[in-house]
C-alpha positions in Angstrom: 171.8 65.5 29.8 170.7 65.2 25.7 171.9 63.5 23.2 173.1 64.5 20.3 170.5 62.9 17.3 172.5 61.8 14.8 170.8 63.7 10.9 169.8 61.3 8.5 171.0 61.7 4.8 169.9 59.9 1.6 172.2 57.3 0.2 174.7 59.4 -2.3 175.7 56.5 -4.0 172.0 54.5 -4.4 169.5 57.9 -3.8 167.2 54.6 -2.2 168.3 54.4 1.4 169.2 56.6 4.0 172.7 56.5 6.3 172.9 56.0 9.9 176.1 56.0 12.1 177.6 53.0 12.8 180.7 51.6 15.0 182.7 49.0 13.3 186.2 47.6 13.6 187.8 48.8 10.7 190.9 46.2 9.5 193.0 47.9 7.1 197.2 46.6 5.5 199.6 49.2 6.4 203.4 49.2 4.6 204.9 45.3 4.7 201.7 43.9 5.0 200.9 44.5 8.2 197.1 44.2 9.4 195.8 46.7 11.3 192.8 47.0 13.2 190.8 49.9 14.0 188.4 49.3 16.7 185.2 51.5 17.2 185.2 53.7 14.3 182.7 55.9 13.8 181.8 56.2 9.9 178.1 55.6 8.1 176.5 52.8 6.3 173.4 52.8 3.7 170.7 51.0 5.2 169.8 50.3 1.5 173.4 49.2 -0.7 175.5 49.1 2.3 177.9 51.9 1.0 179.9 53.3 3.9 180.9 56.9 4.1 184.0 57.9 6.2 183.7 61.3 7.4 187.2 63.7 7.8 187.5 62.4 12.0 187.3 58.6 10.8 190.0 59.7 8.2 192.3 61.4 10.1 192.1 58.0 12.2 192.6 55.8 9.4 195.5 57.8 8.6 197.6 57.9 11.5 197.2 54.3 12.4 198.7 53.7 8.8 201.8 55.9 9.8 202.6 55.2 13.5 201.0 51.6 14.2 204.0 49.6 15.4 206.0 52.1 15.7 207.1 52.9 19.7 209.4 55.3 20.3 211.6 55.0 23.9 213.7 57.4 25.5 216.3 55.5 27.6 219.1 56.2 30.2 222.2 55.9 28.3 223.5 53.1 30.7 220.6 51.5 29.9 221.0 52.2 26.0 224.7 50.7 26.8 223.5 47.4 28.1 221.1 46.8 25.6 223.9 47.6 22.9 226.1 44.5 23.9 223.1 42.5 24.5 222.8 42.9 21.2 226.0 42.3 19.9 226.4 39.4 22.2 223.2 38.2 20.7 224.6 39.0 16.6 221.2 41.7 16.8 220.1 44.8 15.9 219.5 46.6 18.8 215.9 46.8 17.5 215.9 43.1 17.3 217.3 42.5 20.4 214.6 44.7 22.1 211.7 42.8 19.9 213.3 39.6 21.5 213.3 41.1 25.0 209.5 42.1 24.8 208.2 39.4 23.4 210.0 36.4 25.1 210.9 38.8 28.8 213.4 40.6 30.2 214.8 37.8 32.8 215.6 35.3 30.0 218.0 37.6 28.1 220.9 37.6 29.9 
C-alpha cells in the first residue's frame, strides 16, 4: 500500500518557507453568533510566517458547516407531529422550542 507524498510549495505570501499539510480544528462564527467547530481540516501552513492556505475541499467544508450547522431536519408521523403540536401549546412554545426542550432536558419529563 503507498502513500500519497504530500508536494511541497514555497510560501506565497513570505517566498521564505515552504507549506506542509496540516490537520487543525478549525473554529469559525456562523449567523447569530454561533461557534462552530471544524475538526480535522485538512488546509496548509508556512513553516516560515505561519500563513495558512485553504484549498477548494477545505472550503467547500468551511462552507457548508456555515449553512446547515444546527440545523436538523425530521420527518415525523403525523400523529406524532400532533402530539408534539399540543405539547407545545400546552407548554405556550413553538413547536421548535418545545422540541429543543424535549432534547435537551428528555422525552419522559415532558408530559
Amino acid at each position: 500500500m503507498s502513500q500519497k507524498k504530500a508536494k511541497i510549495y514555497k510560501c506565497p505570501s513570505c517566498k521564505e518557507g515552504t507549506t506542509e499539510i496540516k490537520k487543525i480544528n478549525y473554529q469559525l462564527k456562523a449567523k447569530g453568533g454561533r461557534k462552530i467547530i471544524i475538526p480535522d481540516l485538512e488546509i496548509e501552513e508556512c513553516t516560515h510566517c505561519g500563513e495558512r492556505i485553504f484549498g477548494m475541499k477545505a472550503a467547500r467544508l468551511i462552507e457548508v458547516h456555515k449553512a446547515h450547522s444546527g440545523r436538523l431536519l425530521v420527518r415525523l408521523k403525523p400523529e406524532v407531529h400532533a402530539q408534539l403540536r399540543e405539547l407545545a401549546r400546552k407548554h405556550h412554545r413553538s413547536l421548535n422550542q418545545e422540541i429543543n426542550f424535549l432534547l435537551e432536558t428528555g422525552v419522559d419529563k415532558a408530559s
